[in-house]
TORPA-780673 format. One line per 5 residues: their letters; for each residue x, y, z negated of C-alpha. Coordinates in pm, 1 decimal, decimal comma, m for minus. Each point is the difference from the previous one (the first is absolute). Example, Ala and Ser with C-alpha at 12.3 -4.5 7.8 and 13.67 -1.06 7.14 Angstrom:
as) 1230,0/m450,0/m780,0 ~ 137,0/344,0/66,0 .
***
This chain:
xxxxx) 21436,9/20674,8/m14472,6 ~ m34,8/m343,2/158,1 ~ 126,1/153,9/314,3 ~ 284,3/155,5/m146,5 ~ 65,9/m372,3/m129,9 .
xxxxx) 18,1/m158,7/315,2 ~ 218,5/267,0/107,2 ~ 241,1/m44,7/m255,5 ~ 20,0/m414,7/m25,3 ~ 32,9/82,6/388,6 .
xxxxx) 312,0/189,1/m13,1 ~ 147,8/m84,3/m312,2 ~ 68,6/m389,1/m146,3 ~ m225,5/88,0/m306,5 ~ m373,3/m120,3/m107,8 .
xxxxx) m209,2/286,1/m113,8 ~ m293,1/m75,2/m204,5 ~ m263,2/298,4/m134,9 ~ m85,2/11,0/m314,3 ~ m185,0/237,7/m255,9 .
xxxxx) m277,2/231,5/m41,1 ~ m74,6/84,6/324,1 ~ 10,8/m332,5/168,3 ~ m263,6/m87,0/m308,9 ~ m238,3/210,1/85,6 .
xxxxx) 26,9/m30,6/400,9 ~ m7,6/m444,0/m73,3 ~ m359,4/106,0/m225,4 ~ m130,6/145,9/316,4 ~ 117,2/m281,0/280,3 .
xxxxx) m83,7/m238,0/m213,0 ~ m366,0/117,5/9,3 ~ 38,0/21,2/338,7 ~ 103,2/m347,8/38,9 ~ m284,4/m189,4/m222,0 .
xxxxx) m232,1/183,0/189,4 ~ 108,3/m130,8/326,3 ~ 93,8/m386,6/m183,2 ~ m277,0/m27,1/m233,9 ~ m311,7/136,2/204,6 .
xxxxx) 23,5/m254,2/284,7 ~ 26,9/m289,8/m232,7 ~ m281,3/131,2/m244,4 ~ m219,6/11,9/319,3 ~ 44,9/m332,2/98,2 .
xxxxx) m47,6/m120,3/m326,9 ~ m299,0/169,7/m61,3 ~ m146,3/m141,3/346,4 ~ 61,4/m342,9/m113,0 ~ m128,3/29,6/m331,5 .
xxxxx) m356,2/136,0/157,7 ~ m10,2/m264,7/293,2 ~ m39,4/m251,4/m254,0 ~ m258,9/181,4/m197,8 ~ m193,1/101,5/301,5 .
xxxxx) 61,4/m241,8/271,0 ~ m132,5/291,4/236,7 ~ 244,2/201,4/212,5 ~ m234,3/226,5/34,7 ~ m37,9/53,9/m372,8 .
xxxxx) 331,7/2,1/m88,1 ~ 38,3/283,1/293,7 ~ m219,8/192,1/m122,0 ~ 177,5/3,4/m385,3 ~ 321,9/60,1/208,5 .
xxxxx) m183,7/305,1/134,8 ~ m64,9/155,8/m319,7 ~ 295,7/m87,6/m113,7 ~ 235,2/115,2/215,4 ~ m267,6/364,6/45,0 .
xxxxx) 25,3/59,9/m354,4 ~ 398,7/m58,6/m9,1 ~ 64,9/226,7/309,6 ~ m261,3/268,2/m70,7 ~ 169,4/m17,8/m379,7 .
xxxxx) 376,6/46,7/152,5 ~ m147,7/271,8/269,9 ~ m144,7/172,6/m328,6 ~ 349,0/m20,6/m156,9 ~ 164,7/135,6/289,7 .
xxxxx) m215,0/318,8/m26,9 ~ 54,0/46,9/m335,0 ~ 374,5/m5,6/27,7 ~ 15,8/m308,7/m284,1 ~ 375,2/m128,0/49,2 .
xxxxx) 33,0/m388,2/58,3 ~ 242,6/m149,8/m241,3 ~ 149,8/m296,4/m101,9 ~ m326,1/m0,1/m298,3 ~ m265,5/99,6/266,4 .
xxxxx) 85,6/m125,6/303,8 ~ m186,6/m359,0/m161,1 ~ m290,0/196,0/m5,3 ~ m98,0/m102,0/350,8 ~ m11,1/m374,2/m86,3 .
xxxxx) m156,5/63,2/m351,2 ~ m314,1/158,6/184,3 ~ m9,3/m294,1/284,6 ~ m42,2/m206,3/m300,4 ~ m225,8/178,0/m219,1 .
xxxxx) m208,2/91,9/337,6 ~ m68,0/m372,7/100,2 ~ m199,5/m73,2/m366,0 ~ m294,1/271,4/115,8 ~ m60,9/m185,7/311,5 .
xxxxx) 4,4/m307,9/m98,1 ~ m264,7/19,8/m328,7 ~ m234,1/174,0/285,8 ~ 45,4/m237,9/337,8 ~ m20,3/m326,4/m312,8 .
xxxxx) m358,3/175,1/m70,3 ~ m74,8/18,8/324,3 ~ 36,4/m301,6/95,5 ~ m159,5/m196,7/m308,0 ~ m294,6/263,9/80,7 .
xxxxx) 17,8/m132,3/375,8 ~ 12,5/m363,9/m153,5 ~ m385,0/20,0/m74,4 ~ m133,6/129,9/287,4 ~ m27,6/361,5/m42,8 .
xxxxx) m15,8/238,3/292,2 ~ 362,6/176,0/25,8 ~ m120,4/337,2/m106,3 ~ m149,3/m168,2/m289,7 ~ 299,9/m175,2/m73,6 .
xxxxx) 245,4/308,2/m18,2 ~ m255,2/194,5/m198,7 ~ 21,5/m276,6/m270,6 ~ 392,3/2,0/48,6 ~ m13,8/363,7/m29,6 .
xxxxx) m247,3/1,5/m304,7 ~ 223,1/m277,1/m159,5 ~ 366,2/140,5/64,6 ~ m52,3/325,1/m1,5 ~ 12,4/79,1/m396,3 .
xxxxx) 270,2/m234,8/m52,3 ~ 178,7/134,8/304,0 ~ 31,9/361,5/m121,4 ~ 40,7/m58,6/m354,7 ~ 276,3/m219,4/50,5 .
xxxxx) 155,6/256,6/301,6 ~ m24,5/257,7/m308,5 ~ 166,9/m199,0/m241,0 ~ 295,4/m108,7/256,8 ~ 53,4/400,0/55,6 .
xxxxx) 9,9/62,2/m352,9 ~ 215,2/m270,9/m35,3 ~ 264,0/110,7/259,1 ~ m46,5/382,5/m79,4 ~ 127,8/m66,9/m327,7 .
xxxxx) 346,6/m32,1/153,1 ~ 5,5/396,7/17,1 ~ 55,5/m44,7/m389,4 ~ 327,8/m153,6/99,2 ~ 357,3/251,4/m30,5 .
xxxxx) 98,9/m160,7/363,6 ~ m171,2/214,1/302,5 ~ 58,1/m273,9/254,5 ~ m274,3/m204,9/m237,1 ~ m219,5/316,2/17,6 .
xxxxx) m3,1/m79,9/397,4 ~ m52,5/m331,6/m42,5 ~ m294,0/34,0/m292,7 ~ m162,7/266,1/256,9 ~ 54,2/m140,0/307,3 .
xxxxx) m177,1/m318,2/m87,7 ~ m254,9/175,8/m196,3 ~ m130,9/170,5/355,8 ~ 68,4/m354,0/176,1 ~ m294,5/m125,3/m185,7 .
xxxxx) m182,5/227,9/m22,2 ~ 7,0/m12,8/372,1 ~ m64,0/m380,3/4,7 ~ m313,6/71,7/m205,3 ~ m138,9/215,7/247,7 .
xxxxx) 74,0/m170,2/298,2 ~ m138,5/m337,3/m147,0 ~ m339,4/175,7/m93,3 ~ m9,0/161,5/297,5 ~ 142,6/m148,8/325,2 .
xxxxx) 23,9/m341,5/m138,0 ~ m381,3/m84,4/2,8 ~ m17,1/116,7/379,7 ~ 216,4/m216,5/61,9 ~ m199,5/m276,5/m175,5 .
xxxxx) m266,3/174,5/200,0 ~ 135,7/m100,8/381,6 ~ 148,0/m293,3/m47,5 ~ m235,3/m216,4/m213,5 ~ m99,4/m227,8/251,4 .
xxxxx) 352,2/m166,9/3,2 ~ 46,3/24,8/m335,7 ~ m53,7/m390,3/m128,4 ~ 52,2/m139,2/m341,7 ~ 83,1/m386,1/30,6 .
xxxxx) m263,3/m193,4/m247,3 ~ 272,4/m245,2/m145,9 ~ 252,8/247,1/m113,5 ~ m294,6/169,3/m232,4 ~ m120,5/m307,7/m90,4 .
xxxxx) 326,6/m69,4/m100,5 ~ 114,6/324,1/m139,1 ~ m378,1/27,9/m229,1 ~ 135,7/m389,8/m96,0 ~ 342,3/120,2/m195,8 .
xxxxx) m168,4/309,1/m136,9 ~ m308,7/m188,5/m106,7 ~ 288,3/m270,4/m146,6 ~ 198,3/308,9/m195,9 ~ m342,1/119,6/m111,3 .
xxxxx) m26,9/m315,2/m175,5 ~ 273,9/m54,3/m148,2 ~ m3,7/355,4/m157,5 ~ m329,4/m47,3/m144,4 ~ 108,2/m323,9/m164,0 .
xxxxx) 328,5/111,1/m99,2 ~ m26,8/402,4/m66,7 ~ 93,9/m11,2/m345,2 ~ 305,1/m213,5/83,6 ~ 119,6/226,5/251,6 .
xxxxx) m47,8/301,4/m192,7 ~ 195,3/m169,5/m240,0 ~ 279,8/m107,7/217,2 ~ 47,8/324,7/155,7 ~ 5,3/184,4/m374,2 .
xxxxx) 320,3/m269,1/m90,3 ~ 120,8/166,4/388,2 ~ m41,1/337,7/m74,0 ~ 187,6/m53,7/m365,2 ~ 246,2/m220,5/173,7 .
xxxxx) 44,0/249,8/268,4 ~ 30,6/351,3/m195,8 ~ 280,6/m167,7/m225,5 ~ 284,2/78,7/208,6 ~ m64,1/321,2/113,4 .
xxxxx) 96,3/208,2/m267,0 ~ 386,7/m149,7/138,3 ~ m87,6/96,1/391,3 ~ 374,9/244,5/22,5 ~ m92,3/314,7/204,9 .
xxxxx) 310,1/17,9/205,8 ~ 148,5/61,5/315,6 ~ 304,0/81,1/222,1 ~ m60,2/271,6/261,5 ~ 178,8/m132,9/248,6 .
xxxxx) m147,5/m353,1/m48,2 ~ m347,2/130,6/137,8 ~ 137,2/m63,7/346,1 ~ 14,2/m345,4/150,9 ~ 361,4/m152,3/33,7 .
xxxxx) m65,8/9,0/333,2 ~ m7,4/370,5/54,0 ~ 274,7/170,6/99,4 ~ 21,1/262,7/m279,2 ~ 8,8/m275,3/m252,4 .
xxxxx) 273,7/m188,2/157,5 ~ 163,7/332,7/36,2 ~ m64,3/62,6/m382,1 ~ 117,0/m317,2/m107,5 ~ 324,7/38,9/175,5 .
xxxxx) 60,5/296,7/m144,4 ~ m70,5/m126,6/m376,7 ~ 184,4/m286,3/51,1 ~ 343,2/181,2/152,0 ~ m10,0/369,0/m53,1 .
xxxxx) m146,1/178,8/m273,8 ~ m353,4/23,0/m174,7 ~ m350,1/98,9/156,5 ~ m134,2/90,1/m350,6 ~ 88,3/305,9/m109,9 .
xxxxx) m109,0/292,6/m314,6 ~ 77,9/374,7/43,7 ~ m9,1/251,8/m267,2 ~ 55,1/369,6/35,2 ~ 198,0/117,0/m287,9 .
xxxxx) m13,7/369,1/m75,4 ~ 198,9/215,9/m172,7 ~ m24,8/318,2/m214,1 ~ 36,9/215,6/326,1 ~ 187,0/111,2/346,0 .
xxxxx) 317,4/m181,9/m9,9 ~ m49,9/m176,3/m311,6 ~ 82,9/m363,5/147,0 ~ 362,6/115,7/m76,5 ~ m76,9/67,3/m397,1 .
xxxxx) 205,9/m300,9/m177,4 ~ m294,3/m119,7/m219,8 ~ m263,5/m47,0/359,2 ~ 308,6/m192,8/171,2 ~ 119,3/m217,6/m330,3 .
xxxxx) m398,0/m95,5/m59,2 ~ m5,6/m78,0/362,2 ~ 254,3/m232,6/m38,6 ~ m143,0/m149,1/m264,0 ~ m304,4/m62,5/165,5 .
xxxxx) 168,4/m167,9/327,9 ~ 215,5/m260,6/m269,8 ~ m335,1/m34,4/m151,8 ~ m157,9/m153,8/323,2 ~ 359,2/m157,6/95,5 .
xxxxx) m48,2/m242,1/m337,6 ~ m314,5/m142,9/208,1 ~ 89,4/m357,2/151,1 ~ m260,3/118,2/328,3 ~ 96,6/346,4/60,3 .
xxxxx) 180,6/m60,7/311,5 ~ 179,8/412,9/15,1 ~ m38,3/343,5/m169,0 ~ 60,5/298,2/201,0 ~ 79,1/275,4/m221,8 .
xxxxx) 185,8/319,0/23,3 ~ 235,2/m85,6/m294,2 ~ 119,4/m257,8/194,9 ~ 133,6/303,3/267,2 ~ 119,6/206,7/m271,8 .
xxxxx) 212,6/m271,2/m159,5 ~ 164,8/m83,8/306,3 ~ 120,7/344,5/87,1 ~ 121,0/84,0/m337,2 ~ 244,5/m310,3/11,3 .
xxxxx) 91,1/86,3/391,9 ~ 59,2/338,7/m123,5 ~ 234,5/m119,8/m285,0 ~ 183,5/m229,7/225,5 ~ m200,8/m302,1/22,7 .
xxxxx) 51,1/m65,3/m361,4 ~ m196,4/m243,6/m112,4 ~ m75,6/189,4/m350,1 ~ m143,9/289,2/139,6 ~ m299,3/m166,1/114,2 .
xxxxx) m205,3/147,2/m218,6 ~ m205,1/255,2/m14,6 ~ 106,2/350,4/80,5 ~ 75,8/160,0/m326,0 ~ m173,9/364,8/24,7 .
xxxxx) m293,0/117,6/237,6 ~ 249,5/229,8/189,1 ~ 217,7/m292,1/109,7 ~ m321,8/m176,0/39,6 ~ m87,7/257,7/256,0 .
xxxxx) 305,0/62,1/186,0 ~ 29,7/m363,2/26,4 ~ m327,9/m60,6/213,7 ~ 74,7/342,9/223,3 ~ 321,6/m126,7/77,2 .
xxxxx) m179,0/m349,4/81,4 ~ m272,2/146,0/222,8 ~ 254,3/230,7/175,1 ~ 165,4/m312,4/91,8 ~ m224,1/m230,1/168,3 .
xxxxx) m100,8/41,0/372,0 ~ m183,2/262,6/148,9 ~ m375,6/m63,9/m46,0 ~ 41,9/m231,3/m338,9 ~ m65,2/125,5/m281,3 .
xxxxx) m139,9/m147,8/m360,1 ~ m345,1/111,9/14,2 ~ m86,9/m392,7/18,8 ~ 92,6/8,9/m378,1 ~ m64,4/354,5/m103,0 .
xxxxx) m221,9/270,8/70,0 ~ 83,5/368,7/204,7 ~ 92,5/190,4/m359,3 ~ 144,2/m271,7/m221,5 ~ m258,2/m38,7/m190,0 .
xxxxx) m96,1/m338,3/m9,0 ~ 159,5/m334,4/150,0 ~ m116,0/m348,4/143,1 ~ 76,0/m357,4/m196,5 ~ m101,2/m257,5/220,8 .
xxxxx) m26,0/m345,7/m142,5 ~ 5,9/m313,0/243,2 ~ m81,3/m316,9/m121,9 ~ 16,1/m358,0/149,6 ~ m263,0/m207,4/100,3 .
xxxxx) m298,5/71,8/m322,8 ~ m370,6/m4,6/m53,0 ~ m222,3/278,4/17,8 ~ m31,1/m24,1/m404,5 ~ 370,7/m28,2/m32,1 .
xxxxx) 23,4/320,0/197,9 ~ m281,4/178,5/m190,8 ~ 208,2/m159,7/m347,1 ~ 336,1/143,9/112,4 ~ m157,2/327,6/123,2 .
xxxxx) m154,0/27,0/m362,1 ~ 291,9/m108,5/m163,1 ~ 237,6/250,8/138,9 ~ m314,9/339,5/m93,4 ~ 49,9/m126,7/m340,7 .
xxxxx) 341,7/6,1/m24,5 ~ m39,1/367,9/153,5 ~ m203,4/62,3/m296,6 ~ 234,2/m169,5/m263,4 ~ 332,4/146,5/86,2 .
xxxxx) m59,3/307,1/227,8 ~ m83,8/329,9/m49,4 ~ m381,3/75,3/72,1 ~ 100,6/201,5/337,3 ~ 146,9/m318,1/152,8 .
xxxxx) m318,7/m188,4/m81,1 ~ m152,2/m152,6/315,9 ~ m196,9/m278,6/105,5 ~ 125,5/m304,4/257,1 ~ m111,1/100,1/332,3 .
xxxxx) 54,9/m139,5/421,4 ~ m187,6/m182,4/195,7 ~ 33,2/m361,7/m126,7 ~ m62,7/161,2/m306,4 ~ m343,3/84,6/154,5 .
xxxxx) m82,5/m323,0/113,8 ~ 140,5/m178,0/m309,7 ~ m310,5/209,5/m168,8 ~ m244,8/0,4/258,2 ~ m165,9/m366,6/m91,2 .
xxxxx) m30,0/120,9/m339,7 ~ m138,6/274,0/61,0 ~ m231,5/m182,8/283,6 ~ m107,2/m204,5/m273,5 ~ m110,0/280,0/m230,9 .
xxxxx) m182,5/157,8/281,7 ~ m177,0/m351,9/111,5 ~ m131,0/m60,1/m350,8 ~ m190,8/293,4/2,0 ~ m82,8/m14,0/299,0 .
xxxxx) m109,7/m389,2/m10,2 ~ m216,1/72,4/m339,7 ~ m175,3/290,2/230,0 ~ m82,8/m232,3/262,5 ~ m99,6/m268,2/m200,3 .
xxxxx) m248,6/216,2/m211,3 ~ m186,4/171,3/313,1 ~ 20,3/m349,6/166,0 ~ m195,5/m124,8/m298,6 ~ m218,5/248,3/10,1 .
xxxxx) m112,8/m51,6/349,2 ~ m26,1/m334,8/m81,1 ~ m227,5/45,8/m312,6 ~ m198,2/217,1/223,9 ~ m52,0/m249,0/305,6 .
xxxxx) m70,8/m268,7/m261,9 ~ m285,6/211,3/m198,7 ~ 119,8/m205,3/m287,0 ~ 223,7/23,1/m275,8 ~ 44,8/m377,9/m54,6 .
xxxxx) 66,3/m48,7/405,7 ~ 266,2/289,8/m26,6 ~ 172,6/m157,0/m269,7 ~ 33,1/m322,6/186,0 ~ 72,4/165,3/298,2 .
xxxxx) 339,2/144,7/m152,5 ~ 149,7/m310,3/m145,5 ~ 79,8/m162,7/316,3 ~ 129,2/353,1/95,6 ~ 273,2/26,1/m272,5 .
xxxxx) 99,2/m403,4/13,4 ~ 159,7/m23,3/356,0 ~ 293,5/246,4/m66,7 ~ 59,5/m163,9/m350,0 ~ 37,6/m318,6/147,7 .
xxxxx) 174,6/137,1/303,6 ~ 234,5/204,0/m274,8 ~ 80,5/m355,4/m180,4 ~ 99,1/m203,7/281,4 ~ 232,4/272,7/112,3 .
xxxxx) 171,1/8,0/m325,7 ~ m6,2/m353,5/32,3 ~ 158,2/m21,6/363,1 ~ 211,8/354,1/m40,8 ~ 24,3/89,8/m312,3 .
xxxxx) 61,3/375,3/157,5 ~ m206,6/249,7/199,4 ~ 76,3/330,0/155,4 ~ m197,8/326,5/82,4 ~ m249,3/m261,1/238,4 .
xxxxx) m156,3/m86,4/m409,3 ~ m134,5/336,3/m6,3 ~ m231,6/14,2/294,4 ~ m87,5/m340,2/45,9 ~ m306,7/m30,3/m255,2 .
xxxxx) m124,9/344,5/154,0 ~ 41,4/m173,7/336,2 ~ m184,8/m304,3/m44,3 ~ m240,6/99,5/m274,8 ~ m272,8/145,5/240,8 .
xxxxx) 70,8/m315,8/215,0 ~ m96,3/m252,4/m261,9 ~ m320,3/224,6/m102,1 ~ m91,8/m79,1/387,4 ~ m74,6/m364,5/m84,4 .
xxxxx) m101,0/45,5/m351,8 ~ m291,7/240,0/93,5 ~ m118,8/m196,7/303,0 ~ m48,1/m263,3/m198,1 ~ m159,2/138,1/m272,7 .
xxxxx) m252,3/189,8/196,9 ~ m83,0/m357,7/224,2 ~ m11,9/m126,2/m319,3 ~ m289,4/267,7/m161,2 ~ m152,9/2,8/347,0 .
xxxxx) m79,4/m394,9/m59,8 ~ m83,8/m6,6/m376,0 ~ m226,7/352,4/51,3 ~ m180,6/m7,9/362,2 ~ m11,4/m382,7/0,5 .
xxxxx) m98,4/m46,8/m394,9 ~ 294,7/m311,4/49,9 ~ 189,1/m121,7/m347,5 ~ 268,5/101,9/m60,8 ~ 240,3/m375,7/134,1 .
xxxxx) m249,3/60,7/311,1 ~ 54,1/332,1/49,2 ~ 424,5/m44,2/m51,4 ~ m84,1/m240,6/304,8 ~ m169,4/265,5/219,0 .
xxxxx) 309,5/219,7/m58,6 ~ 232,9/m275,1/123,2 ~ m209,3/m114,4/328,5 ~ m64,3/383,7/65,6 ~ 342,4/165,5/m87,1 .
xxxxx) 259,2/m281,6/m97,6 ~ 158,9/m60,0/397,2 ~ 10,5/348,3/31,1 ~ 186,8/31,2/m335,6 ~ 177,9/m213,1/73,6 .
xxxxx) 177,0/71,4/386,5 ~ 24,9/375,1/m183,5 ~ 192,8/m103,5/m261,3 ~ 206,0/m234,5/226,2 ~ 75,7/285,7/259,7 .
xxxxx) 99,9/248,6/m238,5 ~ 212,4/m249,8/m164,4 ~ 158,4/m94,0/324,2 ~ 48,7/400,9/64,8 ~ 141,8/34,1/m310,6 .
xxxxx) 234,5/m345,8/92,4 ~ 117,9/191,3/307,5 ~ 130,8/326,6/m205,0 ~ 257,2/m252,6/m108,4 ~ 153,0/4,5/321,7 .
xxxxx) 126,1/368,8/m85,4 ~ 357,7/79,9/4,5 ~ m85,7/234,1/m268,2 ~ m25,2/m178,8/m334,6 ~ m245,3/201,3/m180,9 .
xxxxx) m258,2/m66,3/296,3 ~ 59,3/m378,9/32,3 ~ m32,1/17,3/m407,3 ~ m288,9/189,9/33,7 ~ m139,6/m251,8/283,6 .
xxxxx) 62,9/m326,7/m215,2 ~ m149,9/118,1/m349,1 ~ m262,2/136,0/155,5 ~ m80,3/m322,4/165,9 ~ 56,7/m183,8/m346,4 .
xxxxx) m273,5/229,0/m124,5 ~ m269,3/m27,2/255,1 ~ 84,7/m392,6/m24,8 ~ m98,4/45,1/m389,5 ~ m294,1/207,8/82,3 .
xxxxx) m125,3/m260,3/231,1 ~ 29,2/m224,8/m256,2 ~ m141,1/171,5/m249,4 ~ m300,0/161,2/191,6 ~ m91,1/m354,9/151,0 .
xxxxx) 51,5/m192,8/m322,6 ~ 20,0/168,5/m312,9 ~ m317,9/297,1/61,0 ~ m265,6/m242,4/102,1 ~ 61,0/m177,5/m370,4 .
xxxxx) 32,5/233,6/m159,1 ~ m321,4/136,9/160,2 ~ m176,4/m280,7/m92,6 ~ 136,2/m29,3/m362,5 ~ m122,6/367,5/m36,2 .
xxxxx) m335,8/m33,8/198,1 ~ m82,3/m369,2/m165,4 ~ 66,6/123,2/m348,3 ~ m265,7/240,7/31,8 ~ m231,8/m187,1/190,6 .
xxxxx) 11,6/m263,8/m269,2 ~ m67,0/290,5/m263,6 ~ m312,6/80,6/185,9 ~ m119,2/m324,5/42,5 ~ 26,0/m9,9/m376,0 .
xxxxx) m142,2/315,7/m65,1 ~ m310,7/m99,5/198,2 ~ m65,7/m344,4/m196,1 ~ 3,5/150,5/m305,5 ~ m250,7/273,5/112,1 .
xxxx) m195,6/m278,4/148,7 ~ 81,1/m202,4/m368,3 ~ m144,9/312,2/m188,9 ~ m258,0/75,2/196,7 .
***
C-alpha cells in the first residue's frame, strides 16, 4: 500500500494518506518492532549505570549483564520456538525481563560480598549467599510468574504473550542465577573487592533510618494511614477511557495519517449492524425499508455521527430519478414490488464487477447500516452502539433486532472487558501470592503484614494517576498484575532478613529491623531503582498503552519502595513491641504471684 502511494503522489499532483483497519493493525505490529529496537539499547545502558554505582566492579556488573542478557535471549529463543507472535503488548516483554532479571543477581553478588567482607573463604561465602537468597529468590520468582501469568485472564491475546512470555523470562533468570551465577562468583573472586568506606557509609544511613523508625514508628504508621485515605479518595473518579487511534505516538506515521483523515475527510469510528429481514428478498418489504429509515434519522439526530450508510438512502434516490428528479418522490418506494424492481434495475446499471453486496447479502435477506462517527471515546462509542440496540428493541420488529458490531466497536469494548478479566484474574494472583507468602513466613501474623505493603503501592499509584490524569485506558488492567509479584520481591526479602535476625541471632526486634537494612536494604534498594528506571524507559514507546503502562508502573514500585523501606519496619515493630511488652507483663506478674 505504501508503495502504491509513492506511485501515485509520483504520477499524479495528489497526497495519499492510508487510513483504517488495516493500517491499525499492521502500525500495532511495527510499532512493536520499533520499541524493541529504541527501547532495548537505552534500557541497557541504563541498567549498566545504575549497577556501576552499586557495585563499583566491572567485573560484577558483567557478570549481572551476563545473566541478564542469557535469560532475555534464551527467553526470546524460547518464544521463537513456540511460535508466540511479538506485538505492540509483548514486544516490552524483552525489557520487562532485563529488569526483573537484574534484582536476582544483585540480592546474591550483595551477599556475597558482605560474606567476603569478614573474611570467609569464597566457597564459604557463596554457600551463605546461597543459603541466604535462595528462599527469598524462588519465592519471589514464583510470585512474579503468578503475577504476570495472570494476564492470560485478560480478553486481549497480545497480553496473553506478554503475561507468558515474561512468566518463562524469569523463570529463566531464576535458574540461571542459582545456577551459573555462583560459578561465576566462583572464578572471579579474587578481583572481586568491596571498598570499606562505601559500607561504612551505606551501614551509616541504614543504621540512621533504623533509628528514626524506631523512634518514630507510630508516627509514620500514622502518616501513611492519612496517605492511604488521602490517596484512595479520588479514585472512585479515575475515567476509563480511550481513543484507539490515540495509542500511537503523534509521531507515527499512521497517526498523522489518522489525524488527517479525521480532521478533512470523514470519520475513523464507525458501528455496523446487520439488519435482517423476514426472508429471501425481504429488504424490499415496505415495513424493513421504512424502519430502516427510521433507524438511519435516528443516528442522523446525533451531533457526532459523522455519516449513515443505509440502503434507504439508494432506494430514495432512484424512486425520485425514476419520477423525474422530483423532489417529492424521495421517499420510500411505496410497495415491495417497486421496491424490488427498483434495486434490479439499480444493480443492472452500475459497472461490470459492482454490485451492492457491500450493503446487502447474496439473497436479500438482510442489509448493512454503517454508522461513522467523528472523533469519540471508546465509552461514547460503546454509549452510541447501545443506544442505537435499544432503539432496535423499542421500535422494530424482533427480526430486525441486532446488536452494534465492527471493529472499533471491538476495541471500544475490549478495556472493559480487559478489566473484568484482570479483576479476576488480579484477586487469583493475589490470593495464591498470599498463600506462598503465609507459607514462607510459617506465621500467620508475618503473612498478614507481609500483604499490606502488597495492596498499598497500586492504591497510591491509582490516586496520583487520577490526580495527574484523571483517565486510564486498557494499560489499568494489567498493571497491578504486572507489578504485584515485583513489589512481593522486596517485601519478602526483607521480611525473611528480618526473621533471620530476630530468630538465628535472638536480636530485638529495632536490632533486628537494622540487620535487615545493613544485609538487604542496598540491594533493595538498586532493585527497586532499576526496575523503576525500566519501567521509566517503557515511556519512550510510541504506543501509548506501553509508555502508560511503563510510567504507572514506575509510580508503583516508587510507592512500594516507600512503603517496604518505611512503613513495614514500623509497623513491624508496633506489632512485635506490643507483644513483647505483653510478655514482659505476663512474666512479672507470674514472678508477682509466685
Amino acid at each position: 500500500m505504501r508503495e502504491l502511494a509513492q506511485e501515485l503522489e509520483a504520477q499524479y499532483p495528489v497526497e495519499v494518506r492510508l487510513s483504517g483497519v488495516h493500517m491499525l493493525n499492521h502500525a500495532f505490529a511495527e510499532i512493536g518492532m520499533q520499541d524493541i529496537v529504541n527501547i532495548m539499547p537505552v534500557m541497557y545502558m541504563v541498567m549498566l549505570a545504575i549497577l556501576l554505582v552499586l557495585f563499583r566492579s566491572v567485573l560484577q556488573v558483567l557478570m549481572t549483564v551476563a545473566i541478564v542478557h542469557l535469560s532475555t535471549i534464551t527467553t526470546m529463543g524460547i518464544v521463537g520456538w513456540l511460535g508466540i507472535p511479538l506485538t505492540a503488548p509483548s514486544s516490552i516483554a524483552p525489557t520487562i525481563i532485563l529488569t526483573l532479571a537484574v534484582a536476582d543477581s544483585v540480592h546474591i553478588i550483595m551477599s556475597f560480598v558482605i560474606a567476603k567482607r569478614r573474611g570467609v573463604s569464597n566457597a564459604e561465602a557463596i554457600k551463605e549467599s546461597m543459603s541466604v537468597n535462595f528462599l527469598p529468590i524462588l519465592l519471589t520468582s514464583l510470585t512474579t510468574i503468578i503475577g504476570f501469568v495472570a494476564l492470560n485472564f485478560a480478553d486481549a491475546p497480545p497480553y496473553h504473550d506478554l503475561g507468558n512470555i515474561t512468566a518463562i523470562g524469569v523463570f529463566i533468570a531464576f535458574v540461571l542465577s542459582i545456577t551459573l551465577l555462583p560459578c561465576l562468583l566462583y572464578i572471579l573472586p579474587n578481583w572481586i573487592k568491596q571498598k570499606e568506606q562505601d559500607t561504612k557509609f551505606s551501614d551509616k544511613i541504614w543504621a540512621k533510618l533504623s533509628h528514626f523508625i524506631e523512634s518514630k514508628y507510630k508516627t509514620v504508621i500514622i502518616i501513611f494511614s492519612a496517605l492511604t485515605i488521602a490517596f484512595m479518595i479520588p479514585i472512585p473518579n479515575l475515567k476509563l477511557d480511550d481513543r484507539w487511534v490515540e495509542y500511537f505516538s503523534d509521531k507515527t506515521q499512521f497517526r498523522n495519517d489518522a489525524d488527517f483523515v479525521q480532521k478533512n475527510v470523514t470519520g475513523l469510528y464507525s458501528i455496523e449492524f446487520n439488519l435482517q429481514s423476514l426472508g429471501s428478498q425481504g429488504i424490499s418489504d415496505a415495513e424493513y425499508l421504512n424502519t430502516l429509515d427510521d433507524f438511519a434519522k435516528y443516528y442522523r439526530s446525533f451531533d457526532n455521527v459523522y455519516n449513515v450508510s443505509v440502503l434507504t438512502d439508494t432506494m430514495k434516490r432512484l424512486n425520485k430519478n425514476l419520477h423525474g428528479d422530483d423532489p417529492s418522490f424521495y421517499r420510500i418506494p411505496e410497495n415491495k414490488e417497486l421496491a424490488a424492481q427498483y434495486l434490479l434495475l439499480y444493480e443492472m446499471s452500475l459497472p461490470y464487477g459492482l454490485d451492492l453486496t457491500n450493503q446487502i447479502n447474496m439473497d436479500k435477506s438482510s442489509s448493512k447500516v454503517v454508522i461513522t462517527m467523528k472523533d469519540v471515546s471508546t465509552n461514547e462509542l460503546r454509549e452510541a452502539a447501545a443506544k442505537g440496540e435499544a432503539w432496535l428493541k423499542n421500535n422494530a420488529p424482533a427480526y430486525m433486532h441486532a446488536i452494534g458490531s465492527g471493529a472499533t466497536v471491538i476495541f471500544a469494548h475490549q478495556s472493559d472487558v480487559n478489566i473484568q478479566g484482570m479483576v479476576t484474574g488480579t484477586l487469583l494472583s493475589l490470593i495464591m501470592i498470599c498463600i506462598v507468602v503465609f507459607i514462607a513466613m510459617r506465621n500467620i501474623k508475618y503473612g498478614l503484614i507481609s500483604v499490606l505493603p502488597n495492596v498499598l503501592p497500586a492504591i497510591f499509584a491509582f490516586g496520583a494517576w487520577t490526580l495527574l490524569r484523571g483517565q486510564a485506558g486498557m494499560e489499568v488492567s494489567i498493571v497491578v498484575s504486572a507489578t504485584l509479584g515485583v513489589i512481593v520481591d522486596n517485601c519478602v526479602h526483607f521480611m525473611i532478613k528480618y526473621l533471620r535476625g530476630k530468630e538465628q541471632f535472638n536480636l530485638a526486634p529495632a536490632d533486628a529491623i537494622k540487620y535487615a537494612y545493613q544485609n538487604v536494604g542496598n540491594a533493595l534498594l538498586f532493585t527497586s531503582v532499576t526496575l523503576i528506571a525500566g519501567y521509566t524507559v517503557l515511556t519512550m514507546s510510541s504506543f501509548s498503552l506501553n509508555s502508560s503502562l511503563g510510567l504507572m508502573s514506575a509510580l508503583t514500585v516508587v510507592a512500594a519502595l516507600l512503603v517496604i523501606n518505611i512503613l513495614l519496619p514500623a509497623i513491624i515493630l508496633f506489632v512485635d513491641r506490643a507483644e513483647q511488652r505483653a510478655a514482659d507483663e505476663r512474666l512479672i506478674n507470674a514472678q508477682l504471684a509466685s
